[in-house]
LUMTOR-321856 format. One record per residue (C-alpha): residue number from 1; residue in one letter; y, z, x. Coordinates in pm, whole numbers. Layout:
<atoms>
<atom resi="NUM" resn="A" y="Y" z="Z" x="X"/>
...
</atoms>
This chain:
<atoms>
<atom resi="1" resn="X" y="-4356" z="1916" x="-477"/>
<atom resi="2" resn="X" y="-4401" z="1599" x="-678"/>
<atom resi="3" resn="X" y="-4670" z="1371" x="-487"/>
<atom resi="4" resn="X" y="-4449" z="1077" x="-394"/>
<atom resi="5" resn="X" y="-4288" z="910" x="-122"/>
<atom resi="6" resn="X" y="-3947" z="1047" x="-279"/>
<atom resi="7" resn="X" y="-3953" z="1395" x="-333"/>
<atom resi="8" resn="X" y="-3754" z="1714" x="-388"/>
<atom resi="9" resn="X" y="-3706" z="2028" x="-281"/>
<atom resi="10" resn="X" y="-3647" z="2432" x="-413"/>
<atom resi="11" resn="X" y="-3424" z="2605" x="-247"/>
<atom resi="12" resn="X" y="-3318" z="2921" x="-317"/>
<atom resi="13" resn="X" y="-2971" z="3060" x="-331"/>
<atom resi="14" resn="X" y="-2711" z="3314" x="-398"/>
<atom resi="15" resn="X" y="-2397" z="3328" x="-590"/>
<atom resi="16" resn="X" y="-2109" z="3481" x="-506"/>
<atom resi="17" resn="X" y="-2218" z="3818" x="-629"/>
<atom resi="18" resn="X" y="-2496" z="3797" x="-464"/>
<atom resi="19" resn="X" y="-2753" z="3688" x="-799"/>
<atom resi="20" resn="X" y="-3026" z="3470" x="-691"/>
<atom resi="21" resn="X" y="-3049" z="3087" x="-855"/>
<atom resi="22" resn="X" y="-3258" z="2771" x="-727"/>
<atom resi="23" resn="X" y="-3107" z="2454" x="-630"/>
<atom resi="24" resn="X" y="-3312" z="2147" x="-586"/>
<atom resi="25" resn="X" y="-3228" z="1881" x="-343"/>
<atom resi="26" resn="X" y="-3422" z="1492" x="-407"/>
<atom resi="27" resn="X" y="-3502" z="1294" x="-86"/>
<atom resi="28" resn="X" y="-3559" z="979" x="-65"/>
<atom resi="29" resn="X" y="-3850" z="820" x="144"/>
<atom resi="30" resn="X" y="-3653" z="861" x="433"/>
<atom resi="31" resn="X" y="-3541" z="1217" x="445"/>
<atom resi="32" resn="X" y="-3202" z="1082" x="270"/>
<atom resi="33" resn="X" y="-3048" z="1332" x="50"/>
<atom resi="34" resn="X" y="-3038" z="1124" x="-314"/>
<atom resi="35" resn="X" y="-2900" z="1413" x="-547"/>
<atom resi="36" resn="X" y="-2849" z="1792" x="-572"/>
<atom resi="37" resn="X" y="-2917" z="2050" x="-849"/>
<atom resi="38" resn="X" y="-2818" z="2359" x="-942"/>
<atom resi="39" resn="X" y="-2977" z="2595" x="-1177"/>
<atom resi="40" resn="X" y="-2873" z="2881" x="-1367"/>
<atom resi="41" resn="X" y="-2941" z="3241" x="-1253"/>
<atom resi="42" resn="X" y="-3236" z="3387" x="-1437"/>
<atom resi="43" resn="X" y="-3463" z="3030" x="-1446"/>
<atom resi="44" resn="X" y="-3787" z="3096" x="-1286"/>
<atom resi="45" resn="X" y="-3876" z="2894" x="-992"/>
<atom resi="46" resn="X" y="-4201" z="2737" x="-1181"/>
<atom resi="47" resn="X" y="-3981" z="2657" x="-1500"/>
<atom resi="48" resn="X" y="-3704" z="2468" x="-1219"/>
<atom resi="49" resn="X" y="-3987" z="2271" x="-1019"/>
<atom resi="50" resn="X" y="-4101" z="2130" x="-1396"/>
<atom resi="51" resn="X" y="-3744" z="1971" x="-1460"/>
<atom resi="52" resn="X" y="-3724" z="1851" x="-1119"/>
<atom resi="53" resn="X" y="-4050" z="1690" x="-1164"/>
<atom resi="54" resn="X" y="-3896" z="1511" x="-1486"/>
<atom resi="55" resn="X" y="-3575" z="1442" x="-1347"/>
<atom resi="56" resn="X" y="-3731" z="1259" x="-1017"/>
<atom resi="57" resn="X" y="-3844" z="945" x="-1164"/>
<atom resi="58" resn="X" y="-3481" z="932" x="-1334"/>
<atom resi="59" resn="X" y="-3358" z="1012" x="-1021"/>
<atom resi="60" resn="X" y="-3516" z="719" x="-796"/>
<atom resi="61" resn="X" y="-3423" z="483" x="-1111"/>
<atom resi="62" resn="X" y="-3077" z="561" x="-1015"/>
<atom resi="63" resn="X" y="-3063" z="506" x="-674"/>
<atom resi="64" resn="X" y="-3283" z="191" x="-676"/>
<atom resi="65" resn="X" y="-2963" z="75" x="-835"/>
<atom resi="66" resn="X" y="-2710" z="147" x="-625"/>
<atom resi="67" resn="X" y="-2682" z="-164" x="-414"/>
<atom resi="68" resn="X" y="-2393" z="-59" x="-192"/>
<atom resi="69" resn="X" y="-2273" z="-400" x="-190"/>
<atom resi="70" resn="X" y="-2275" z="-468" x="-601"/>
<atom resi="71" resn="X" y="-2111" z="-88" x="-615"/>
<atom resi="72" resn="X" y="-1837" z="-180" x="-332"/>
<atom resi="73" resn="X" y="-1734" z="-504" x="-505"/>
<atom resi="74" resn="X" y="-1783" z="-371" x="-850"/>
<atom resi="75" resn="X" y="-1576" z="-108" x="-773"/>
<atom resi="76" resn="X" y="-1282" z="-312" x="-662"/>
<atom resi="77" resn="X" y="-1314" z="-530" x="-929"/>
<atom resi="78" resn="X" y="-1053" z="-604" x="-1250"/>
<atom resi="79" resn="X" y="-1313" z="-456" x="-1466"/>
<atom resi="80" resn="X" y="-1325" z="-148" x="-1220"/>
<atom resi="81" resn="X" y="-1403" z="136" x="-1432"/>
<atom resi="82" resn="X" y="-1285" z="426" x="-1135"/>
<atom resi="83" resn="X" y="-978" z="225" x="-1173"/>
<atom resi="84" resn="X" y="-978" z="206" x="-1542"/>
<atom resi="85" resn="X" y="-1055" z="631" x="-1586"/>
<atom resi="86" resn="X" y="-734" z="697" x="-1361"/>
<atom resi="87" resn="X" y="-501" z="500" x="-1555"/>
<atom resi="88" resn="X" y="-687" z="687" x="-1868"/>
<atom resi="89" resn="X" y="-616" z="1020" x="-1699"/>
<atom resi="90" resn="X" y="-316" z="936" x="-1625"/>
<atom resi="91" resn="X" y="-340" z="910" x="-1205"/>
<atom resi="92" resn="X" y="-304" z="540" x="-1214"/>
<atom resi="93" resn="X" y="-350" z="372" x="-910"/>
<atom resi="94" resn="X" y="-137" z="63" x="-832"/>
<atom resi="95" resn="X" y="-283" z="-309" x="-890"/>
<atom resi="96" resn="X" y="-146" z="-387" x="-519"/>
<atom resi="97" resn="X" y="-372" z="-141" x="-365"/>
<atom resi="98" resn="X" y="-707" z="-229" x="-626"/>
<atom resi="99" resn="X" y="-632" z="-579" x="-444"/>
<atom resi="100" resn="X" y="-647" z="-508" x="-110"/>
<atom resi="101" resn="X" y="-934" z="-312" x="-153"/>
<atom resi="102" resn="X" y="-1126" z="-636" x="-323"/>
<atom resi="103" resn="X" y="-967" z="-847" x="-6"/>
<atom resi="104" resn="X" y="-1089" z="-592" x="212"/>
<atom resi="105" resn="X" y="-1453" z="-542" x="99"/>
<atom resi="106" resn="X" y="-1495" z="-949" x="146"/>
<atom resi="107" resn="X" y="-1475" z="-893" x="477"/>
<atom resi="108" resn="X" y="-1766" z="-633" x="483"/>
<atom resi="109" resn="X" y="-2060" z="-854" x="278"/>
<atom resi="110" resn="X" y="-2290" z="-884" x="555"/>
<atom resi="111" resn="X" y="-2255" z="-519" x="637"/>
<atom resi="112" resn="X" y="-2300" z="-412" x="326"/>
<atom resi="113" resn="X" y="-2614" z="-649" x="234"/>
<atom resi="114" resn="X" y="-2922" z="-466" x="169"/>
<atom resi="115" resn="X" y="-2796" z="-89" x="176"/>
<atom resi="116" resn="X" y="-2825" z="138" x="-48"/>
<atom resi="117" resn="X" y="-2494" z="318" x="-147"/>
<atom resi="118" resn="X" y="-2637" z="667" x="-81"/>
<atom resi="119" resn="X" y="-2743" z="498" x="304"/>
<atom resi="120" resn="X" y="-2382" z="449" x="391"/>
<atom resi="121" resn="X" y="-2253" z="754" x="667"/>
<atom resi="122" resn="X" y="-1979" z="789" x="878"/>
<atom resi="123" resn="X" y="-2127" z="698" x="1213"/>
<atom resi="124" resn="X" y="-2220" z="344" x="1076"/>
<atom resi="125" resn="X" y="-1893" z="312" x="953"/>
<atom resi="126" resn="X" y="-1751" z="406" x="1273"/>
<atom resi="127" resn="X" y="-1949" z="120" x="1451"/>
<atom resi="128" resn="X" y="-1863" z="-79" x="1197"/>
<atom resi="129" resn="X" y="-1482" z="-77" x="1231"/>
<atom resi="130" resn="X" y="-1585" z="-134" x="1620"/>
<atom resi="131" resn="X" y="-1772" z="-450" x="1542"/>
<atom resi="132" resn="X" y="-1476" z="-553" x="1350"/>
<atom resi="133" resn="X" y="-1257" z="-489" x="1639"/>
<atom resi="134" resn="X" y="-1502" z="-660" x="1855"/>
<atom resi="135" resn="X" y="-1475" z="-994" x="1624"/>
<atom resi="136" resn="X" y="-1042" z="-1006" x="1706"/>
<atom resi="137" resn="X" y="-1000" z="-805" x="1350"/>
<atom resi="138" resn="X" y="-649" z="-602" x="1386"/>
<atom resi="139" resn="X" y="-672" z="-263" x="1421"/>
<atom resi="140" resn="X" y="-490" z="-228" x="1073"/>
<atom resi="141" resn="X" y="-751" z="-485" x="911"/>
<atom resi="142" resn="X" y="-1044" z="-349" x="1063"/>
<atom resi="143" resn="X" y="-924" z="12" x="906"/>
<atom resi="144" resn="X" y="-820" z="-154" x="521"/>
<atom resi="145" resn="X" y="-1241" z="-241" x="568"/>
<atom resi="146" resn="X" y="-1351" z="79" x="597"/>
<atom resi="147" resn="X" y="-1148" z="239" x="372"/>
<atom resi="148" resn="X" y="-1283" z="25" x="133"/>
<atom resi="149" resn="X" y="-1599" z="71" x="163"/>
<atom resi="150" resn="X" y="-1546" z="490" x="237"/>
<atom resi="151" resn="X" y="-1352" z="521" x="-135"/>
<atom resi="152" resn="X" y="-1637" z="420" x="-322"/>
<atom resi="153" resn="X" y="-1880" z="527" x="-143"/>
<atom resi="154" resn="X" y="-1742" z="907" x="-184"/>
<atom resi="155" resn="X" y="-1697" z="885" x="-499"/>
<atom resi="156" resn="X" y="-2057" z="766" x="-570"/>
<atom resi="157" resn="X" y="-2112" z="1123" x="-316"/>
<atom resi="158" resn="X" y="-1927" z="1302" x="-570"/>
<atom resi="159" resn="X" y="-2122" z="1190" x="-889"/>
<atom resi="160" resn="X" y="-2400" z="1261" x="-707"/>
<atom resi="161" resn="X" y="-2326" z="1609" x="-583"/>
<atom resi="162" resn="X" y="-2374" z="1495" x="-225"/>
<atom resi="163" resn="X" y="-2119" z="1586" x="48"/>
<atom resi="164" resn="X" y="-1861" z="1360" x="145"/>
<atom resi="165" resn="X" y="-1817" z="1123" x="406"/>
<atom resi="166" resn="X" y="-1674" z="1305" x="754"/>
<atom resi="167" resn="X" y="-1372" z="1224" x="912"/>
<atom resi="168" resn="X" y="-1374" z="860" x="1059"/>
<atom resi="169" resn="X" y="-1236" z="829" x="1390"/>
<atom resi="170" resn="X" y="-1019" z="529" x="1422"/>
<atom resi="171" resn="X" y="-942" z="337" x="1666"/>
<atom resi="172" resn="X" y="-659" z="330" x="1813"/>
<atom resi="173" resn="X" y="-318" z="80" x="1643"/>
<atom resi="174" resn="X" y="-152" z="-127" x="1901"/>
<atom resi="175" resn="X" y="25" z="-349" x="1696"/>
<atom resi="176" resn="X" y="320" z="-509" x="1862"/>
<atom resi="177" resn="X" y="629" z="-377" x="1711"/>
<atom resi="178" resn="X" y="803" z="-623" x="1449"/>
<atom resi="179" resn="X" y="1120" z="-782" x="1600"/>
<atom resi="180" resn="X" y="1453" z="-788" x="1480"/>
<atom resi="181" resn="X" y="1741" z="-1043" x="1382"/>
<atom resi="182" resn="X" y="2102" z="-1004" x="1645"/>
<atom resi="183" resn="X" y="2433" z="-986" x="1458"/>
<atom resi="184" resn="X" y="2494" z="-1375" x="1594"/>
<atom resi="185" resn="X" y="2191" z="-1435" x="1398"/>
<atom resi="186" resn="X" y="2271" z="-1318" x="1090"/>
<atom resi="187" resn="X" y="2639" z="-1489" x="1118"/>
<atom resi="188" resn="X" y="2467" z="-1789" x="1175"/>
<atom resi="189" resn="X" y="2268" z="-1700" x="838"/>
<atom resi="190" resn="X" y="2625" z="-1666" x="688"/>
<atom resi="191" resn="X" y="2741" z="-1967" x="765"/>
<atom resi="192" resn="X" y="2455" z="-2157" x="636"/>
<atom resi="193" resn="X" y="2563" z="-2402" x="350"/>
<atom resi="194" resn="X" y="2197" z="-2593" x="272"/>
<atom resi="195" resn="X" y="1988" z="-2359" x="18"/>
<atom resi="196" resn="X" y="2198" z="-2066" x="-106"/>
<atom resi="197" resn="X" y="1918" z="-1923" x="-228"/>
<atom resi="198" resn="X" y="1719" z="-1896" x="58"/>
<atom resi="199" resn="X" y="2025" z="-1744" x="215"/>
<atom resi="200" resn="X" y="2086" z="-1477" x="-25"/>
<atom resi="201" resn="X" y="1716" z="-1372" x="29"/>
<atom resi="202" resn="X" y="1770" z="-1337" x="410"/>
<atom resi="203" resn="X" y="2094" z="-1150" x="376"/>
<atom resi="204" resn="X" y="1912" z="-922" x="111"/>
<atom resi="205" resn="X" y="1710" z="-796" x="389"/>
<atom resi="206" resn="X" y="1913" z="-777" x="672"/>
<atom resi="207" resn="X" y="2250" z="-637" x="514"/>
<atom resi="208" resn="X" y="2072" z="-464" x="226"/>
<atom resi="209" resn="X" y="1771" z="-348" x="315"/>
<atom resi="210" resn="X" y="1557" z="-426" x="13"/>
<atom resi="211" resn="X" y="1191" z="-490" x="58"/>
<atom resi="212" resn="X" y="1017" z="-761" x="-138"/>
<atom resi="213" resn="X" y="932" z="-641" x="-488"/>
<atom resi="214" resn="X" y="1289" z="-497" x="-477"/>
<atom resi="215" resn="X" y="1429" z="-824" x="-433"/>
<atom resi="216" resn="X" y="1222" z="-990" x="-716"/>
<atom resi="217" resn="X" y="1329" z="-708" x="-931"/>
<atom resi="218" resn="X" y="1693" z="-654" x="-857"/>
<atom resi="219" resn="X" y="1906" z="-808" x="-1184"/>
<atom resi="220" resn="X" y="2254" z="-837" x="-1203"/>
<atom resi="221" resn="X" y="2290" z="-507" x="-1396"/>
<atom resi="222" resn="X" y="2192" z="-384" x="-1062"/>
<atom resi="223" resn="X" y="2481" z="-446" x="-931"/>
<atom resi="224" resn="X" y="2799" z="-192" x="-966"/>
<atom resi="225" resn="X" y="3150" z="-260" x="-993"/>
<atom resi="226" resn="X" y="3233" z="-49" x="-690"/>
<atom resi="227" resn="X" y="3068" z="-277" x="-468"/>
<atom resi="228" resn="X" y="2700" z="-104" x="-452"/>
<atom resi="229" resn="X" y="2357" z="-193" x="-544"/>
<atom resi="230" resn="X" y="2151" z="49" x="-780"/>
<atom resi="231" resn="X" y="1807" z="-41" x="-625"/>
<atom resi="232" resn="X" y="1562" z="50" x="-897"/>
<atom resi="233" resn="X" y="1367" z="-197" x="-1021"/>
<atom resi="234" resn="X" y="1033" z="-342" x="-824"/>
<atom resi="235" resn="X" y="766" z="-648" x="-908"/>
<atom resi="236" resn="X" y="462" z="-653" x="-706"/>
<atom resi="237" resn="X" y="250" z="-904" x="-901"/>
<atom resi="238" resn="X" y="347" z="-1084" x="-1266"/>
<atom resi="239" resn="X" y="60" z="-843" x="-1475"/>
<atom resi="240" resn="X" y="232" z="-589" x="-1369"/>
<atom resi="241" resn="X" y="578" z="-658" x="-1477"/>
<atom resi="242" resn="X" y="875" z="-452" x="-1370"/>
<atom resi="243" resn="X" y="819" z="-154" x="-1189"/>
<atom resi="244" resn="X" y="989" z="110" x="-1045"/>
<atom resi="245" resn="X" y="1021" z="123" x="-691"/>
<atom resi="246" resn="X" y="812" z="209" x="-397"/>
<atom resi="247" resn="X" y="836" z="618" x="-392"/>
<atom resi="248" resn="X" y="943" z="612" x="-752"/>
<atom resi="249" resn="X" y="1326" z="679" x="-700"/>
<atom resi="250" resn="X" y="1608" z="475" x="-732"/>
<atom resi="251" resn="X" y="1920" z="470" x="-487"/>
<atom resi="252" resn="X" y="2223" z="318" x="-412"/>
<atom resi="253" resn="X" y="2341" z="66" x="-105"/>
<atom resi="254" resn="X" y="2673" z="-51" x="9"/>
<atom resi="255" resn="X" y="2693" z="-398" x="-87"/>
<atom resi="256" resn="X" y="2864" z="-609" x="180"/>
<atom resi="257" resn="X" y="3137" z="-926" x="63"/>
<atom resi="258" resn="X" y="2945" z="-1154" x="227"/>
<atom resi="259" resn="X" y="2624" z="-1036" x="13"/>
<atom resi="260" resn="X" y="2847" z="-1022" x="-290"/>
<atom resi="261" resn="X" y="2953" z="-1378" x="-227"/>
<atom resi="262" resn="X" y="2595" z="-1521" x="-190"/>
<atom resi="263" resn="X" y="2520" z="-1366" x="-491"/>
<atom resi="264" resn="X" y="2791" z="-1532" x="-672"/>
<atom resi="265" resn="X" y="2765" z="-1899" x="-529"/>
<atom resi="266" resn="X" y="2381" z="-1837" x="-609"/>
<atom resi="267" resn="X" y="2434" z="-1775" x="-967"/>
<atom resi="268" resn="X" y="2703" z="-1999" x="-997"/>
<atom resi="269" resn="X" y="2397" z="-2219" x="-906"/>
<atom resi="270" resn="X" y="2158" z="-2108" x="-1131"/>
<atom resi="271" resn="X" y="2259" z="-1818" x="-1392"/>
<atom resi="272" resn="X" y="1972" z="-1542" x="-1416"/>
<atom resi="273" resn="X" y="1953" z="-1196" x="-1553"/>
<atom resi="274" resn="X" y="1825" z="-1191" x="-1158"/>
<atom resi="275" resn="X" y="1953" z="-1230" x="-861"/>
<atom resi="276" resn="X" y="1700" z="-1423" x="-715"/>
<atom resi="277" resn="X" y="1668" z="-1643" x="-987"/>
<atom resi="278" resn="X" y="1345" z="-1811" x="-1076"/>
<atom resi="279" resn="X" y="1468" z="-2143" x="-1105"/>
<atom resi="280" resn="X" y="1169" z="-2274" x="-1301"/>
<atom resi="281" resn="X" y="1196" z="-1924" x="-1564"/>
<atom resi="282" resn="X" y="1562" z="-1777" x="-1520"/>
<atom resi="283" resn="X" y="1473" z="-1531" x="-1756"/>
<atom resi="284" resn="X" y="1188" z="-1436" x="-1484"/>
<atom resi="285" resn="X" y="1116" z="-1240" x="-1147"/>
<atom resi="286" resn="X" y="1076" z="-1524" x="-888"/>
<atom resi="287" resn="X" y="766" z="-1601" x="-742"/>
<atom resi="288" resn="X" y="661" z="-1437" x="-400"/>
<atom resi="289" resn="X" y="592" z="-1773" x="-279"/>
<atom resi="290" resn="X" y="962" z="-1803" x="-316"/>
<atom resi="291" resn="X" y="1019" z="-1562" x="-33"/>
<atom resi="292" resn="X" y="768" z="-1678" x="191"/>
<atom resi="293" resn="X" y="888" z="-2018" x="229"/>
<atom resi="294" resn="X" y="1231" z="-1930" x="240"/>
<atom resi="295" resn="X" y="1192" z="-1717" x="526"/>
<atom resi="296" resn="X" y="1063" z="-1984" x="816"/>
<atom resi="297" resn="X" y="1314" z="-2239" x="658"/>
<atom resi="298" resn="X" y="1609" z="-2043" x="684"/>
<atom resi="299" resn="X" y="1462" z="-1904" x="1036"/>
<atom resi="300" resn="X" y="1505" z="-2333" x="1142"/>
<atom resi="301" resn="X" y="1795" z="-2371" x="1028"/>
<atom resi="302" resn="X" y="1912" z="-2133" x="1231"/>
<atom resi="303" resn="X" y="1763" z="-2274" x="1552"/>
<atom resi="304" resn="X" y="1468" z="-2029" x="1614"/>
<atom resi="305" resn="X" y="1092" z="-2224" x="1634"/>
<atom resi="306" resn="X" y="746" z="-2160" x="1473"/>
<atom resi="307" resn="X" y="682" z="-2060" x="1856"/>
<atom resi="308" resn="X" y="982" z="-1842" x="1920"/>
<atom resi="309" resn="X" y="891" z="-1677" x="1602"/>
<atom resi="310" resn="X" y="583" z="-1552" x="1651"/>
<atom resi="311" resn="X" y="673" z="-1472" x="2041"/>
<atom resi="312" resn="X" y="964" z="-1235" x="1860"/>
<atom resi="313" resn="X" y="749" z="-1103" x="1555"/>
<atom resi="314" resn="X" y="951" z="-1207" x="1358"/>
<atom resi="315" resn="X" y="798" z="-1154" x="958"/>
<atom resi="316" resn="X" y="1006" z="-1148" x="638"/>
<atom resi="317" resn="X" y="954" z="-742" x="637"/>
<atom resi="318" resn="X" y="1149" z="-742" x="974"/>
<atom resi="319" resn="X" y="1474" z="-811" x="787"/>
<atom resi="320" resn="X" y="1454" z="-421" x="647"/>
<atom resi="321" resn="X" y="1379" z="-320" x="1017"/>
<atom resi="322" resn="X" y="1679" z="-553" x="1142"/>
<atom resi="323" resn="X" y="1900" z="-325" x="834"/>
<atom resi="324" resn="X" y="1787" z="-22" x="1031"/>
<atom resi="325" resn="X" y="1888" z="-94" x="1320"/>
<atom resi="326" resn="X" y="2213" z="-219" x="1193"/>
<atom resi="327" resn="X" y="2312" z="78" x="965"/>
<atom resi="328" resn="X" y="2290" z="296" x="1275"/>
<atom resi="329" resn="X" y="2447" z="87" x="1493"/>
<atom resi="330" resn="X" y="2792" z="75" x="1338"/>
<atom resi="331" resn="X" y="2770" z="468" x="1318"/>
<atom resi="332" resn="X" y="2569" z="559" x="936"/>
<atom resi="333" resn="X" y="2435" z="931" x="1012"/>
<atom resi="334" resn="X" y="2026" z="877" x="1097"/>
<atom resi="335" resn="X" y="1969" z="1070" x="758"/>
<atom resi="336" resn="X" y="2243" z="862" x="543"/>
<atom resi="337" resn="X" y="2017" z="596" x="731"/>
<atom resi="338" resn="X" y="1707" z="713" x="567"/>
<atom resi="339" resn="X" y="1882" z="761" x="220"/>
<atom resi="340" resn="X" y="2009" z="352" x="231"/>
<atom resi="341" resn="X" y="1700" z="221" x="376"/>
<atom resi="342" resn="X" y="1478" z="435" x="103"/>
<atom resi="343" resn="X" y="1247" z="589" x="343"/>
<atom resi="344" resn="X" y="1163" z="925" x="218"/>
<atom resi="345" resn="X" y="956" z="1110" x="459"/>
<atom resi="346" resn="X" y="857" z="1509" x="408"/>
<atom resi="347" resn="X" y="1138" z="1657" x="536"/>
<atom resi="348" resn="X" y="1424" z="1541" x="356"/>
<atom resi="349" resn="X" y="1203" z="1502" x="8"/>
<atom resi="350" resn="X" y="1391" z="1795" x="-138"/>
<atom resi="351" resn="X" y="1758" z="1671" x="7"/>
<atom resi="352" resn="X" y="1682" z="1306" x="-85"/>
<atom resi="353" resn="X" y="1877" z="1307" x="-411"/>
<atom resi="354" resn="X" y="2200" z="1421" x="-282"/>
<atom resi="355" resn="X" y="2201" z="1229" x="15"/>
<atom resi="356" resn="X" y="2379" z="986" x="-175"/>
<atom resi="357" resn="X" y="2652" z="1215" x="-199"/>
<atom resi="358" resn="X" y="2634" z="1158" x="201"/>
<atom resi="359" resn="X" y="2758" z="852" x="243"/>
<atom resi="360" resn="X" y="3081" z="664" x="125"/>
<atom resi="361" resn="X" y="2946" z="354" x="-9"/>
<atom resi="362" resn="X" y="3318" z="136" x="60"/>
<atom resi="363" resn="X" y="3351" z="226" x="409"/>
<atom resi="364" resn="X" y="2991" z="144" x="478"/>
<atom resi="365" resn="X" y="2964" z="-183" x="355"/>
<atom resi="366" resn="X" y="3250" z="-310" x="518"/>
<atom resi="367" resn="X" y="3121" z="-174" x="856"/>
<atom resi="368" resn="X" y="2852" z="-380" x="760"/>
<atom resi="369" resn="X" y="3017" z="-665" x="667"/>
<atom resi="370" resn="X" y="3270" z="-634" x="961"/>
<atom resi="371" resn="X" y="2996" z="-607" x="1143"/>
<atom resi="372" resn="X" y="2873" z="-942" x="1068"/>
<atom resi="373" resn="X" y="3240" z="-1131" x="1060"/>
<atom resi="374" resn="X" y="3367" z="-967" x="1382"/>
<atom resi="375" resn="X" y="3680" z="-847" x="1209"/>
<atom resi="376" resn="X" y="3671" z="-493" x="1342"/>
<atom resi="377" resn="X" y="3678" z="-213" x="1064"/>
<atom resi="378" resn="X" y="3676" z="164" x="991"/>
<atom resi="379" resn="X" y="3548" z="400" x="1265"/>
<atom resi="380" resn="X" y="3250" z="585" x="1146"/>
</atoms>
């Protein structure tokens, strides 16, 4: 045993056929396990402690390094080089979720101050996330923290042949439920004459169901001839470019008249290869700034307040939850549902491409748009 405050450890093993080998565990000065070591079968135990003894000092080197909050950040950062291996192997990981991840760990500085990386265990994280609740954090925040702190911080595990984390318990998520638009709302929408644009955006969400990046991405080619929208295309943020969509799959939706007509007064407007044209750069996905403010201005127009708003829930995602409800409502099949709204959950992953096949794409928009007019329509 090396004469030190951080010191290592011989322990002896067997293999699977029952051969004895040594592994060597380093502690730090605390009892902390710093790194594991295997040896080969057939090293003497003498020859093993004299390597551990050399690797120790290498050893401590290491972990005097591994600030946990200059590893967190790091890790998040552009220059991230877990992020930068991935994409070399091939396992990418999306720019959206490297982001939050760098928003996240922000929130986690003070925490993090001081510790080592190898220091960090579950039940601190766990009282973490409760001091975070404790503060007025959401439930959904609090979690983003800790998950950014747990993925490096089991990765660094990993490279260090130290177990992983355990399971963190959460807390439980209470979030209120996001509220939906009425069908006198969304005629109201209809019969808005002030921004087309902003218009269009709201009616993309309620009668379409796109989210966000989908409706920065959708073009005009998008759009078939037999009144449907191939939604294929997504934009997240401008280094990214054009994506595909969320789960990687395109699909078709019924495309409404009314939606068809907003489209056209809207390019009639301002012609763009999309159809939420950047007004600044036609020839460019719009900005998501774009959609933010065109949600709470359209939402005055039609007569419902900053305070009504946030009494209802109402956020620009709750347009897709408002097309869900719809769909239903004027009788789409709960799986055709599913199909149009793009939600792809495990049991209908290996039905999901011929759900399309499911649903006549005519008869559904105009139940939609029928819907919306009060002309009456098909029966589903």
């Amino acid at each position: 045993m090396q004469e030190t405050d951080k010191t290592f450890r011989i322990i002896t093993r067997r293999n699977t056929k029952g051969k004895r080998y040594y592994q060597v565990r380093f502690f730090d000065s605390d009892g902390h396990l710093m790194k594991s070591k295997s040896f080969p079968v057939g090293m003497k135990k003498p020859e093993v402690g004299i390597i551990a003894a050399e690797m120790l000092p290498k050893i401590i080197a290491a972990d005097d390094e591994t600030d946990a909050l200059a590893y967190c950040v790091s890790f998040w950062s552009p220059e991230s080089k877990y992020f930068t291996a991935k994409s070399t192997r091939k396992k990418q990981l999306s720019e959206s979720y490297r982001r939050s991840g760098e928003s996240f760990i922000k929130k986690a500085v003070q925490f993090l101050a001081g510790r080592k990386t190898s220091r960090i265990t579950t039940i601190l994280l766990e009282d973490f996330e409760t001091e975070l609740l404790e503060s007025g954090l959401s439930i959904r925040s609090a979690r983003g923290v800790i998950e950014a702190i747990a993925r490096p911080v089991n990765v660094y595990r990993k490279k260090h042949n130290m177990p992983p984390l355990g399971k963190i318990e959460h807390g439980q998520d209470t979030a209120r439920a996001r509220g939906t638009f009425s069908l006198d709302e969304i005629k109201r929408v209809v019969e808005y004459t002030g921004d087309y644009r902003d218009r269009l955006i709201f009616l993309l969400g309620a009668l379409c169901g796109l989210r966000l990046g989908e409706m920065r991405g959708l073009m005009i080619t998008d759009i078939s001839e037999n009144n449907t929208i191939v939604v294929q295309h997504n934009v997240v943020f401008k280094s990214e470019g054009i994506k595909k969509t969320k789960n990687k799959r395109q699909r078709k939706v019924p495309l409404p008249a009314v939606v068809a007509d907003a489209i056209n007064m809207v390019q009639g407007e301002c012609p763009s290869r999309f159809v939420i044209p950047n007004r600044a750069s036609p020839d460019r996905p719009s900005d998501q700034s774009t959609f933010r403010r065109a949600f709470p201005r359209i939402l005055r127009a039609i007569g419902i307040t900053e305070e009504i708003q946030k009494e209802r829930n109402l956020v620009l995602h709750s347009l897709r939850h408002t097309y869900i409800t719809l769909v239903q409502e004027v009788g789409i099949n709960k799986f055709a549902a599913q199909y149009l709204a793009g939600h792809q959950s495990q049991s209908i992953t290996q039905r999901y491409t011929h759900a399309e096949n499911m649903v006549d794409f005519e008869i559904a928009g105009s139940l939609l748009n029928n819907a919306i007019m009060g002309t009456g329509g098909n029966d589903a």
